[in-house]
KOLSE-65210 format. One record per residue: z, x, y of N, C-alpha, C, CB in turn. Coordinates in nm, 2 decimals. Last residue first. Glycine has a CB too. Example, Ala and Ser with C-alpha at 12.3 -4.5 7.8 and 13.67 -1.06 7.14 Angstrom:
% KOLSE-65210
<r><n_pz>0.71</n_pz><n_px>1.28</n_px><n_py>-0.22</n_py><ca_pz>0.71</ca_pz><ca_px>1.37</ca_px><ca_py>-0.11</ca_py><c_pz>0.79</c_pz><c_px>1.29</c_px><c_py>0.00</c_py><cb_pz>0.57</cb_pz><cb_px>1.41</cb_px><cb_py>-0.06</cb_py></r>
<r><n_pz>0.78</n_pz><n_px>1.32</n_px><n_py>-0.57</n_py><ca_pz>0.78</ca_pz><ca_px>1.23</ca_px><ca_py>-0.45</ca_py><c_pz>0.78</c_pz><c_px>1.32</c_px><c_py>-0.33</c_py><cb_pz>0.90</cb_pz><cb_px>1.13</cb_px><cb_py>-0.45</cb_py></r>
//
This chain:
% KOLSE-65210
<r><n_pz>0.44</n_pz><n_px>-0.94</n_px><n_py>0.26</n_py><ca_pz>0.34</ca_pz><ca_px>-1.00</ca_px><ca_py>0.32</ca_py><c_pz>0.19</c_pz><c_px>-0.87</c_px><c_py>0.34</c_py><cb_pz>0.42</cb_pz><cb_px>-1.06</cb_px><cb_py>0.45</cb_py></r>
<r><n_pz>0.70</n_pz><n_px>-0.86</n_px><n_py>0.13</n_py><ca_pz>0.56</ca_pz><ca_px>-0.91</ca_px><ca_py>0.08</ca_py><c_pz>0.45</c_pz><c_px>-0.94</c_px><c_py>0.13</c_py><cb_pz>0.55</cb_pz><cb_px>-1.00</cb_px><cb_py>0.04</cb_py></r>
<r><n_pz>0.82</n_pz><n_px>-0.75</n_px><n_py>0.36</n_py><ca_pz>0.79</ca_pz><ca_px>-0.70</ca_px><ca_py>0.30</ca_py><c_pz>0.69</c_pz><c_px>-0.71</c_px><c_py>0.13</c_py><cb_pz>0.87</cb_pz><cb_px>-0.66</cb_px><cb_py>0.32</cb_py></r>
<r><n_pz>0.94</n_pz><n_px>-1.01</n_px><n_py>0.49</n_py><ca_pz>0.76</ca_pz><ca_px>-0.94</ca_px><ca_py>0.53</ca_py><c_pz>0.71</c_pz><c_px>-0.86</c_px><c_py>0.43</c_py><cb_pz>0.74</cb_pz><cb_px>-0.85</cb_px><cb_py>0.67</cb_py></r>
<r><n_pz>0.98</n_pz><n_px>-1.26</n_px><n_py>0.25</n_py><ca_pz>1.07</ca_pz><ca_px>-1.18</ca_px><ca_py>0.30</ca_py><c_pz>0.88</c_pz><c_px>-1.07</c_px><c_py>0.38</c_py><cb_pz>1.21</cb_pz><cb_px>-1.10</cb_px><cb_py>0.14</cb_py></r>
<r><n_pz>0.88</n_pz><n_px>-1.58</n_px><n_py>0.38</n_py><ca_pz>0.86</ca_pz><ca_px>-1.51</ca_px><ca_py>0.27</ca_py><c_pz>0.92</c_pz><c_px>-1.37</c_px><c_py>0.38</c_py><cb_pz>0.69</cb_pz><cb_px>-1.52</cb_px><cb_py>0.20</cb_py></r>
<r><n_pz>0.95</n_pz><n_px>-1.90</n_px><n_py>0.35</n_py><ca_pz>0.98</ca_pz><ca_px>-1.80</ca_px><ca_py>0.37</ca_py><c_pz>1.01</c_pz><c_px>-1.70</c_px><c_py>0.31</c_py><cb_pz>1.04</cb_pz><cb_px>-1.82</cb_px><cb_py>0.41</cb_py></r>
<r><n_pz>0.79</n_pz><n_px>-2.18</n_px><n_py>0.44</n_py><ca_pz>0.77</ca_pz><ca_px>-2.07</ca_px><ca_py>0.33</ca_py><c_pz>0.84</c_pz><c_px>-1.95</c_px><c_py>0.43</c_py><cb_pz>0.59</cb_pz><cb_px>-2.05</cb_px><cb_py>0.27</cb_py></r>
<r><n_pz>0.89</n_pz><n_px>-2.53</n_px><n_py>0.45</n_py><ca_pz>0.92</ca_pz><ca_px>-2.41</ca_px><ca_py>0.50</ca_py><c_pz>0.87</c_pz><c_px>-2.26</c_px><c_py>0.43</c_py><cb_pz>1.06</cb_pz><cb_px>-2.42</cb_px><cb_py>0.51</cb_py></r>
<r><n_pz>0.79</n_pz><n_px>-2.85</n_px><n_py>0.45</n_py><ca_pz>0.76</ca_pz><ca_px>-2.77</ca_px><ca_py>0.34</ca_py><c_pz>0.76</c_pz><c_px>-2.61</c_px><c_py>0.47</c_py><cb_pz>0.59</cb_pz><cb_px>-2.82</cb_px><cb_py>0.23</cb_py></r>
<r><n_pz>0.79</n_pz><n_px>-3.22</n_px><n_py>0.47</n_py><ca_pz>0.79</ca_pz><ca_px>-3.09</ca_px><ca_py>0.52</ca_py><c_pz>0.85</c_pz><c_px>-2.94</c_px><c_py>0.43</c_py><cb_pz>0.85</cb_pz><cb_px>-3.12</cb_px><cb_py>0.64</cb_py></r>
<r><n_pz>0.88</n_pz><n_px>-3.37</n_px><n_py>0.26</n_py><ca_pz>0.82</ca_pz><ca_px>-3.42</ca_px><ca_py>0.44</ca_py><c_pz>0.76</c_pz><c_px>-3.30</c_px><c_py>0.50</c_py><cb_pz>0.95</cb_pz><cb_px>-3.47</cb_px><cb_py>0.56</cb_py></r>
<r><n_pz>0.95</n_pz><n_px>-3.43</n_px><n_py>-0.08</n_py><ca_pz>0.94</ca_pz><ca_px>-3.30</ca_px><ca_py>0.08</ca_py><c_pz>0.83</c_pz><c_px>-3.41</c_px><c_py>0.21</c_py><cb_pz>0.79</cb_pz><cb_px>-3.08</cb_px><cb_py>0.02</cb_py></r>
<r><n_pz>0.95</n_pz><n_px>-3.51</n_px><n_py>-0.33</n_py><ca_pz>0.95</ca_pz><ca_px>-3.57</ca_px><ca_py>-0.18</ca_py><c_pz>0.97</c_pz><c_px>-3.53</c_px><c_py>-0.06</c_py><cb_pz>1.01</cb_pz><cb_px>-3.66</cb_px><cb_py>-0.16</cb_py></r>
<r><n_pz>0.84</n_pz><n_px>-3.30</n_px><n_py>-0.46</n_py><ca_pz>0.89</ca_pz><ca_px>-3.41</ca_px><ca_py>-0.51</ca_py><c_pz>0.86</c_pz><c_px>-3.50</c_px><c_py>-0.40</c_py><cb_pz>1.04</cb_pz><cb_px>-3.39</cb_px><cb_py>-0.56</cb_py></r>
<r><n_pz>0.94</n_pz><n_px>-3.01</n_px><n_py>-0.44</n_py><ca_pz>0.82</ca_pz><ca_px>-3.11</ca_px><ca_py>-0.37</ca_py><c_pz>0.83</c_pz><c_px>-3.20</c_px><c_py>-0.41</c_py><cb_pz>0.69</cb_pz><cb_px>-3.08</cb_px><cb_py>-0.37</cb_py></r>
<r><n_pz>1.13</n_pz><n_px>-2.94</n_px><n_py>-0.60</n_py><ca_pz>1.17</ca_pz><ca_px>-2.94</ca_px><ca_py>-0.43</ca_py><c_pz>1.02</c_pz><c_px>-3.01</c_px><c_py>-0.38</c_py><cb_pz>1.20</cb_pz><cb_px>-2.76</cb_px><cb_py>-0.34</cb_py></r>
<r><n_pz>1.04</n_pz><n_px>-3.02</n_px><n_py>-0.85</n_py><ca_pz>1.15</ca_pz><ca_px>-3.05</ca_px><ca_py>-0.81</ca_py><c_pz>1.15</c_pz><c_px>-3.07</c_px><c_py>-0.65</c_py><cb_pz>1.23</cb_pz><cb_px>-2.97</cb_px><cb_py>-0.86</cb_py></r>
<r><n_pz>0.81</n_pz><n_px>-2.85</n_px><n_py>-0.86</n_py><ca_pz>0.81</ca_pz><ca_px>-3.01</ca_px><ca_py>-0.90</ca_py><c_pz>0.91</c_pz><c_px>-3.08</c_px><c_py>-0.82</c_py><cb_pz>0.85</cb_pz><cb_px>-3.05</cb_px><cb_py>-1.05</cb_py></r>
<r><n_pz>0.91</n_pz><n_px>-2.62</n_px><n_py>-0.89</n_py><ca_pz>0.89</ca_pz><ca_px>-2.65</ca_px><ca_py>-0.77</ca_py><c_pz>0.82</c_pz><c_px>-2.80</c_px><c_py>-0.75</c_py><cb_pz>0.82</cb_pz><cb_px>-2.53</cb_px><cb_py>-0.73</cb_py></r>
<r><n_pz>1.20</n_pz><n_px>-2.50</n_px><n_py>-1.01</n_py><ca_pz>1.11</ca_pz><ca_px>-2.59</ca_px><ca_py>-1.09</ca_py><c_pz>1.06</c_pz><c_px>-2.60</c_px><c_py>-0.93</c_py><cb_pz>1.18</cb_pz><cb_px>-2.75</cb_px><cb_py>-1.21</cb_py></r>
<r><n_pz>1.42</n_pz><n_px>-2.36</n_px><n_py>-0.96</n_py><ca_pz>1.30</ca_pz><ca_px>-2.26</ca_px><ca_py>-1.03</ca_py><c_pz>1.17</c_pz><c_px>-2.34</c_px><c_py>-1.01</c_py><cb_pz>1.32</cb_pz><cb_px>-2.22</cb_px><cb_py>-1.21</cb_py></r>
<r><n_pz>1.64</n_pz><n_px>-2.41</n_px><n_py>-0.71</n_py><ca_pz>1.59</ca_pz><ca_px>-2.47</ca_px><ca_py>-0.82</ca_py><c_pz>1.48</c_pz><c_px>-2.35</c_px><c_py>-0.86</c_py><cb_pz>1.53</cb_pz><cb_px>-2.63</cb_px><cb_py>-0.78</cb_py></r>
<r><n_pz>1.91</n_pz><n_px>-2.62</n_px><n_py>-0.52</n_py><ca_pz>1.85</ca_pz><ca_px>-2.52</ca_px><ca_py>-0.54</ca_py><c_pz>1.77</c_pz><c_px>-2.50</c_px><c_py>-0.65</c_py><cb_pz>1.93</cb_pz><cb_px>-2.44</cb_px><cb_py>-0.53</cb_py></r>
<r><n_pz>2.01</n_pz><n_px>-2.79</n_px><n_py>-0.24</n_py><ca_pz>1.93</ca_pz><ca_px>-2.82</ca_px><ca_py>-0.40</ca_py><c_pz>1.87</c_pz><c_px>-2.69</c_px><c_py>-0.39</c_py><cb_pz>1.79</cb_pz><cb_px>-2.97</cb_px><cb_py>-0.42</cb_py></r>
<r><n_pz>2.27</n_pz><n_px>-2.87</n_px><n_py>-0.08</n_py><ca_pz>2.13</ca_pz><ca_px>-2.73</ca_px><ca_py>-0.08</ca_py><c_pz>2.09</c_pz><c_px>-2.77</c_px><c_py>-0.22</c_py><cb_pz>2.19</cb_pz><cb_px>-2.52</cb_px><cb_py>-0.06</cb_py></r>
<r><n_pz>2.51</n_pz><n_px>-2.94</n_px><n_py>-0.09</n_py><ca_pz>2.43</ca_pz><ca_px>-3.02</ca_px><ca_py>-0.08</ca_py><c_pz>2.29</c_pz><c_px>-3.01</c_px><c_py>-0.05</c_py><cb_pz>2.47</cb_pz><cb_px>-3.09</cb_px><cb_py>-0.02</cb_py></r>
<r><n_pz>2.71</n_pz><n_px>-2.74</n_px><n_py>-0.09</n_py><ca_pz>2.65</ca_pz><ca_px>-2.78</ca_px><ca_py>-0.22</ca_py><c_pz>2.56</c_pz><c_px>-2.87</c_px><c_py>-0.18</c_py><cb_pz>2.74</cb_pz><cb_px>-2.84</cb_px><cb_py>-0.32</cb_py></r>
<r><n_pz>2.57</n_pz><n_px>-2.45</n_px><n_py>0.14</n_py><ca_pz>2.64</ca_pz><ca_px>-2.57</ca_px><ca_py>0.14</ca_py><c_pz>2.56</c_pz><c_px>-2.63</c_px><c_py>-0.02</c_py><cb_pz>2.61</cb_pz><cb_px>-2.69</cb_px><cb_py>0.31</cb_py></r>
<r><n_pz>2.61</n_pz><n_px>-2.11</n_px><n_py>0.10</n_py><ca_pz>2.52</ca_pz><ca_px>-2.21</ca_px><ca_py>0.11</ca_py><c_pz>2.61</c_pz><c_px>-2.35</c_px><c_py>0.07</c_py><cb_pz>2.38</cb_pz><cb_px>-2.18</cb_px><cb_py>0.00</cb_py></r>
<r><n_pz>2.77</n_pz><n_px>-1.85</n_px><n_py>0.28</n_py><ca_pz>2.77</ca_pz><ca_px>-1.98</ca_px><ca_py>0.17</ca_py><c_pz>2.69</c_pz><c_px>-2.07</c_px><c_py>0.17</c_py><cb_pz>2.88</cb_pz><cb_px>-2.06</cb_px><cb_py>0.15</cb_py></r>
<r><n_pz>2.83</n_pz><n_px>-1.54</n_px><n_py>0.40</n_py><ca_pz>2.75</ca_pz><ca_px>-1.63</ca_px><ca_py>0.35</ca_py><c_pz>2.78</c_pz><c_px>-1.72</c_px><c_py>0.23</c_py><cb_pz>2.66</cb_pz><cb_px>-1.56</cb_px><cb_py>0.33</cb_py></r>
<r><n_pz>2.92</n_pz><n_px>-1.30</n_px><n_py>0.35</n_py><ca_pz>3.03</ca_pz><ca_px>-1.38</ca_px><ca_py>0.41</ca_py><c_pz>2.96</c_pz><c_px>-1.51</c_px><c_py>0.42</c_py><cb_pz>3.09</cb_pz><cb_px>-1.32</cb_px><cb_py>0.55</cb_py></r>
<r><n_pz>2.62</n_pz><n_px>-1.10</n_px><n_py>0.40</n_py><ca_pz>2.76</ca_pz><ca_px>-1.11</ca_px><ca_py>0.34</ca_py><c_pz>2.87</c_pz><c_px>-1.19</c_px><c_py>0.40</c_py><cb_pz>2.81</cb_pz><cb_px>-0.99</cb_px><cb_py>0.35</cb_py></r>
<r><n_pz>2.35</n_pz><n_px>-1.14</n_px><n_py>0.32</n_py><ca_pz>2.47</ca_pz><ca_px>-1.23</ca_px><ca_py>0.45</ca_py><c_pz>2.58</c_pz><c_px>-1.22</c_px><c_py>0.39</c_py><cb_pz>2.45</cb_pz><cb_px>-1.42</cb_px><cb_py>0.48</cb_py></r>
<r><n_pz>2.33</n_pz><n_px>-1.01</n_px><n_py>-0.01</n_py><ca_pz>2.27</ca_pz><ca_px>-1.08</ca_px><ca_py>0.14</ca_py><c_pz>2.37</c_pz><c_px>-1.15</c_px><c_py>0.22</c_py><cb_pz>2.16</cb_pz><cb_px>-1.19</cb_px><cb_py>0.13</cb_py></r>
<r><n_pz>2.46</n_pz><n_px>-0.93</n_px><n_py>-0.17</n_py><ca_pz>2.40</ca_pz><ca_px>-0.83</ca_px><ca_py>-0.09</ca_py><c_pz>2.31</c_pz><c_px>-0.87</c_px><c_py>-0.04</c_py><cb_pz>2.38</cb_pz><cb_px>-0.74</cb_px><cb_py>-0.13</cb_py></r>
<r><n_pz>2.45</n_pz><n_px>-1.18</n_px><n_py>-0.39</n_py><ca_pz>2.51</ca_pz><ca_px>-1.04</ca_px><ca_py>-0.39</ca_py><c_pz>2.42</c_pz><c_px>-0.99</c_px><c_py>-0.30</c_py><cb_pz>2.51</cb_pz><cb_px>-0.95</cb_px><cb_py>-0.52</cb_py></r>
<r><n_pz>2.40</n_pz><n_px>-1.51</n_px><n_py>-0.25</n_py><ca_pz>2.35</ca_pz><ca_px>-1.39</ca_px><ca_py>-0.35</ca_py><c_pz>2.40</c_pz><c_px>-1.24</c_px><c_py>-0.31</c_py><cb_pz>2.17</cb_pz><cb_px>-1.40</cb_px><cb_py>-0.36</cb_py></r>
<r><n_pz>2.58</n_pz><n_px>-1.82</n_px><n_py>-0.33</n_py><ca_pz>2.54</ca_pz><ca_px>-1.71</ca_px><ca_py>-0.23</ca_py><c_pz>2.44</c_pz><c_px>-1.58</c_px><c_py>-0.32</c_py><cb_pz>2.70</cb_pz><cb_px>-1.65</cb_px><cb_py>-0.15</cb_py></r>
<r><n_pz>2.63</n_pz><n_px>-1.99</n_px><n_py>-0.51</n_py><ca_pz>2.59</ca_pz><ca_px>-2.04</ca_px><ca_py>-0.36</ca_py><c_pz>2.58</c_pz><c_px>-1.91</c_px><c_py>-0.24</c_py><cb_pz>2.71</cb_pz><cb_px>-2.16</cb_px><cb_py>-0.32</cb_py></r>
<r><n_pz>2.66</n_pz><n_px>-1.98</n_px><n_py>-0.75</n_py><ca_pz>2.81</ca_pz><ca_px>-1.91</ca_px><ca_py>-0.67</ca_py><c_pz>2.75</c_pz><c_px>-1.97</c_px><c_py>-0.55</c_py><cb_pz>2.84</cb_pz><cb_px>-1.71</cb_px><cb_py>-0.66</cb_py></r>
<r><n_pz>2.47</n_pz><n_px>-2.15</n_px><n_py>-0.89</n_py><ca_pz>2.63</ca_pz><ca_px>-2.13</ca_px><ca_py>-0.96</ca_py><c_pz>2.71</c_pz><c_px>-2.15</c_px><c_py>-0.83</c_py><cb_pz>2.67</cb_pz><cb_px>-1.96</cb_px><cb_py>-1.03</cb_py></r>
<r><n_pz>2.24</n_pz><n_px>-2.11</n_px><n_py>-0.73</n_py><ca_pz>2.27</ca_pz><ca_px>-2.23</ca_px><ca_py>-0.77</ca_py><c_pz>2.43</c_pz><c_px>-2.21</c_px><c_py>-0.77</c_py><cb_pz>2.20</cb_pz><cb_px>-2.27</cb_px><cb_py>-0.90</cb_py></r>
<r><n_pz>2.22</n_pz><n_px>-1.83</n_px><n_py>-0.70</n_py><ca_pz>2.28</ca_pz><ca_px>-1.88</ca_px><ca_py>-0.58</ca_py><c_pz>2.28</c_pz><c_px>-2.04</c_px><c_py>-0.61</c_py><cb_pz>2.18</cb_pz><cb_px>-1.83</cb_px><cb_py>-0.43</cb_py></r>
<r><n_pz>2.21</n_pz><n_px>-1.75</n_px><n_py>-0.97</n_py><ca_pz>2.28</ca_pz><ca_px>-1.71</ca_px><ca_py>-0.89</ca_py><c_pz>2.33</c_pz><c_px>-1.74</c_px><c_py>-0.79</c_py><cb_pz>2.25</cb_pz><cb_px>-1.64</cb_px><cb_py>-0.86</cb_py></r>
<r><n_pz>1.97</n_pz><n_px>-1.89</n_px><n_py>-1.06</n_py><ca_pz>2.09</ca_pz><ca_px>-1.90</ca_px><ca_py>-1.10</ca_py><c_pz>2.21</c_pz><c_px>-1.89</c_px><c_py>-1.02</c_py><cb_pz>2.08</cb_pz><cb_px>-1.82</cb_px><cb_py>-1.19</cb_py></r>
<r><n_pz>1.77</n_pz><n_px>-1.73</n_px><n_py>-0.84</n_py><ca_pz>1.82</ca_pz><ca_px>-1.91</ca_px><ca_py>-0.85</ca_py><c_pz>1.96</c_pz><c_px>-1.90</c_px><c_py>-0.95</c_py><cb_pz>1.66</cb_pz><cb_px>-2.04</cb_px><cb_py>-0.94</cb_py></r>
<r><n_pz>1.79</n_pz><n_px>-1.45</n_px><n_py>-0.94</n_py><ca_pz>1.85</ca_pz><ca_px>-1.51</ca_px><ca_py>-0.79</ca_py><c_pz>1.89</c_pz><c_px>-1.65</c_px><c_py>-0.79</c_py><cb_pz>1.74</cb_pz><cb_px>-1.50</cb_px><cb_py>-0.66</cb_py></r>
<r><n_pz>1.69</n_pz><n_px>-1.53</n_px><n_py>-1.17</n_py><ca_pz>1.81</ca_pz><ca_px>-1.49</ca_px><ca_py>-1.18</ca_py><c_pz>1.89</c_pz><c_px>-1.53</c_px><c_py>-1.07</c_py><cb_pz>1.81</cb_pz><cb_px>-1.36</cb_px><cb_py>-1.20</cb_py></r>
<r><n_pz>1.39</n_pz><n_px>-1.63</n_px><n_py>-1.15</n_py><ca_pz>1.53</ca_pz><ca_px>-1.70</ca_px><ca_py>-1.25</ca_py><c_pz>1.68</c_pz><c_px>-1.68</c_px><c_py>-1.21</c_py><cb_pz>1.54</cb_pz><cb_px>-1.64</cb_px><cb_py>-1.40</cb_py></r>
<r><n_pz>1.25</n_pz><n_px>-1.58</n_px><n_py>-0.87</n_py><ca_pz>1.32</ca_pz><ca_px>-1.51</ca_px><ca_py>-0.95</ca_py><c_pz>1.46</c_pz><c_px>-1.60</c_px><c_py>-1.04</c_py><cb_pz>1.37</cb_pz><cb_px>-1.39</cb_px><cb_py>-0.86</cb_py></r>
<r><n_pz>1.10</n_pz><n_px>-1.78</n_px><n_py>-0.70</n_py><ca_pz>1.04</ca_pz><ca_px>-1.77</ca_px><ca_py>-0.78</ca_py><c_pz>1.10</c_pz><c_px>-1.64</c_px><c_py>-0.91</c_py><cb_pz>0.92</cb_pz><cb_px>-1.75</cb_px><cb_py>-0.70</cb_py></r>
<r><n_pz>1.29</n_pz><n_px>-2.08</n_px><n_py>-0.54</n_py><ca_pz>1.28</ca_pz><ca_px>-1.98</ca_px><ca_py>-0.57</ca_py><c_pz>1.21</c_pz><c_px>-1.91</c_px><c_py>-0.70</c_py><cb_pz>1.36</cb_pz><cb_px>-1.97</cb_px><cb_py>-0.54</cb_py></r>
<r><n_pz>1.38</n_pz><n_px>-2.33</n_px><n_py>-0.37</n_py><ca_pz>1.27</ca_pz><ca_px>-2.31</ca_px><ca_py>-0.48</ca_py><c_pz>1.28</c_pz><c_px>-2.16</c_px><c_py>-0.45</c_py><cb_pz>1.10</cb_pz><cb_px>-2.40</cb_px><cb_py>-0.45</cb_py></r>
<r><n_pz>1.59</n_pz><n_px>-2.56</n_px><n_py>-0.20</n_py><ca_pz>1.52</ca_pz><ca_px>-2.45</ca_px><ca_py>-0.21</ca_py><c_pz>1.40</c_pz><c_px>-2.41</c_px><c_py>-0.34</c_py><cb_pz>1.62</cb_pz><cb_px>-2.37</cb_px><cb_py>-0.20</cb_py></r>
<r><n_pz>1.59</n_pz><n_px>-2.88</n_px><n_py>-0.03</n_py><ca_pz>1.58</ca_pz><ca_px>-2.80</ca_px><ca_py>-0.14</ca_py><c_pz>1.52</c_pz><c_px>-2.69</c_px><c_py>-0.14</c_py><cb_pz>1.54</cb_pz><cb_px>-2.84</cb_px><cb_py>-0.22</cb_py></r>
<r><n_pz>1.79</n_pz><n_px>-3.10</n_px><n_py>0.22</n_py><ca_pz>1.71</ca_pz><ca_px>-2.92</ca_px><ca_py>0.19</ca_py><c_pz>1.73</c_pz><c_px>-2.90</c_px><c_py>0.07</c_py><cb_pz>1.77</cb_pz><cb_px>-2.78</cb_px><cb_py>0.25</cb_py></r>
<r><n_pz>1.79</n_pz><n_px>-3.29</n_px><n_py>0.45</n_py><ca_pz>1.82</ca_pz><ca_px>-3.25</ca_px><ca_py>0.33</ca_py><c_pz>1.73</c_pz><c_px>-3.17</c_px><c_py>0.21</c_py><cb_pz>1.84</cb_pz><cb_px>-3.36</cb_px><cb_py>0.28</cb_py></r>
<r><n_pz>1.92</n_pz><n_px>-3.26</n_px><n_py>0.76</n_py><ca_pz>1.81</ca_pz><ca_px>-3.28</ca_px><ca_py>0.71</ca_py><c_pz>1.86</c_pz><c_px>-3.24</c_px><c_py>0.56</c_py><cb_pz>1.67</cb_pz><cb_px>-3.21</cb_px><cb_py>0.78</cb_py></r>
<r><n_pz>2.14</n_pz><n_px>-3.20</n_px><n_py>0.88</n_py><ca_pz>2.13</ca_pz><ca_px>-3.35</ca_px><ca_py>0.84</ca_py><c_pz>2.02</c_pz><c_px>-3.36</c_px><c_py>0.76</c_py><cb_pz>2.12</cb_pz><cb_px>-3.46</cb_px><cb_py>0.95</cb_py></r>
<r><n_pz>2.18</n_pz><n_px>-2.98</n_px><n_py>1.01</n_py><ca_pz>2.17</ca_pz><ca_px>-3.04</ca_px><ca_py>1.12</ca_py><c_pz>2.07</c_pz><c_px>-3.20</c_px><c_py>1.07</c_py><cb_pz>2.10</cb_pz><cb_px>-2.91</cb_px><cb_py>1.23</cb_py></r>
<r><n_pz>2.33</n_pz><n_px>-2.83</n_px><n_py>0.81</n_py><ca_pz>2.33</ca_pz><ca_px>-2.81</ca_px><ca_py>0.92</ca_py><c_pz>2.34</c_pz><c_px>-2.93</c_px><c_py>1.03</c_py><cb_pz>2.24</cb_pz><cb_px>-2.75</cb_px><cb_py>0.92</cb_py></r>
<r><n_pz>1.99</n_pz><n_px>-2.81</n_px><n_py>0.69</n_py><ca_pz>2.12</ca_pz><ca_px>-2.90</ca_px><ca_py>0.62</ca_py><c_pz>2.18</c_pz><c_px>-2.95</c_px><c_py>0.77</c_py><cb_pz>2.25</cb_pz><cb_px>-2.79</cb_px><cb_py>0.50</cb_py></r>
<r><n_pz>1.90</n_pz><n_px>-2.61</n_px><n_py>0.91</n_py><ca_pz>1.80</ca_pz><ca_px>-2.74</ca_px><ca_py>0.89</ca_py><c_pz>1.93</c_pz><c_px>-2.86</c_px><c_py>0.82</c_py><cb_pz>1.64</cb_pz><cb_px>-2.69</cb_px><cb_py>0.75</cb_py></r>
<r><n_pz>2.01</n_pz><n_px>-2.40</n_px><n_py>0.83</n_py><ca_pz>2.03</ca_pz><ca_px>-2.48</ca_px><ca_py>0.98</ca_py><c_pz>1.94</c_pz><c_px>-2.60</c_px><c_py>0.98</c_py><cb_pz>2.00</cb_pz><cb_px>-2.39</cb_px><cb_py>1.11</cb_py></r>
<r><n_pz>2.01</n_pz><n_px>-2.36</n_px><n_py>0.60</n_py><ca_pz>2.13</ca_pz><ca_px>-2.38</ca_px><ca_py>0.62</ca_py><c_pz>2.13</c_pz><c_px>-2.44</c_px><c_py>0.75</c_py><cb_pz>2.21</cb_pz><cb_px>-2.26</cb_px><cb_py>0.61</cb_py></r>
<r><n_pz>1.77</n_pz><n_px>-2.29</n_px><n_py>0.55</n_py><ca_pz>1.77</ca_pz><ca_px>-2.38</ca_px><ca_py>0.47</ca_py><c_pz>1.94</c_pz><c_px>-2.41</c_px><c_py>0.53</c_py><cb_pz>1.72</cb_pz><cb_px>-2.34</cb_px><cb_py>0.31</cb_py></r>
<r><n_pz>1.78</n_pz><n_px>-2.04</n_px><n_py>0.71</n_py><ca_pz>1.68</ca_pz><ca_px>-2.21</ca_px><ca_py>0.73</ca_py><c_pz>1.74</c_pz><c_px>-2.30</c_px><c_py>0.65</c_py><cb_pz>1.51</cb_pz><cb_px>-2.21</cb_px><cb_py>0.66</cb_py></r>
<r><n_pz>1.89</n_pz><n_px>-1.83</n_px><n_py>0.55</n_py><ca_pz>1.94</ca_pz><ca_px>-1.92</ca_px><ca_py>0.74</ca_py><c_pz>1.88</c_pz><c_px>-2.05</c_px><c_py>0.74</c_py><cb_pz>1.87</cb_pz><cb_px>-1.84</cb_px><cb_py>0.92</cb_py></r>
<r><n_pz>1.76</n_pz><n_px>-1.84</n_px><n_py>0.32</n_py><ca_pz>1.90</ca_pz><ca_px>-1.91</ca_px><ca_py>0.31</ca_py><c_pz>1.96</c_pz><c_px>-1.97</c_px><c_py>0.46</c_py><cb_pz>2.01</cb_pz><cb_px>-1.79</cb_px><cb_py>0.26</cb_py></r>
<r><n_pz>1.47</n_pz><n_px>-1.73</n_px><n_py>0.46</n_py><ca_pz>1.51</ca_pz><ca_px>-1.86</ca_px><ca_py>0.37</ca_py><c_pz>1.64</c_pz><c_px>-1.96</c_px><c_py>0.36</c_py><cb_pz>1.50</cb_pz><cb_px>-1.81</cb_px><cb_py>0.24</cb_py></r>
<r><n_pz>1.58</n_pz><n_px>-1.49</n_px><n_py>0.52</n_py><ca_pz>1.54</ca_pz><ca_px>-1.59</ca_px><ca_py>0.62</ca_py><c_pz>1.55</c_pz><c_px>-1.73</c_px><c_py>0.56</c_py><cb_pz>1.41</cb_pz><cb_px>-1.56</cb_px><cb_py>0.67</cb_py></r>
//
């Protein structure tokens, strides 16, 4: 859910950083801009800040999206 949001929010001009709490996934979808065995055919636009550090995406957020998969919840 995270990657749709953060894609229809860009999308539609707003300027989106993600934050994620697994090293690897961030790596992953920093580099290639997508992650293995989600949305397949899926690309996150380069202008998606992607990141570990959450300094970073709050920084100057206006607004702040949590999307958490349910099966944490």
């Amino acid at each position: 859910m995270g990657l749709v949001m953060a894609d229809a929010m860009q999308q539609r001009g707003v300027r989106v950083s993600m934050w994620g709490p697994h090293q690897a996934t961030v790596d992953q979808l920093h580099a290639e801009r997508c992650v293995a065995g989600r949305l397949e055919g899926f690309r996150l636009d380069d202008d998606v800040c992607v990141t570990s550090d959450p300094s970073v995406v709050f920084a100057e957020a206006t607004i702040a999206l949590n999307a958490i998969p349910t099966q944490y919840i």
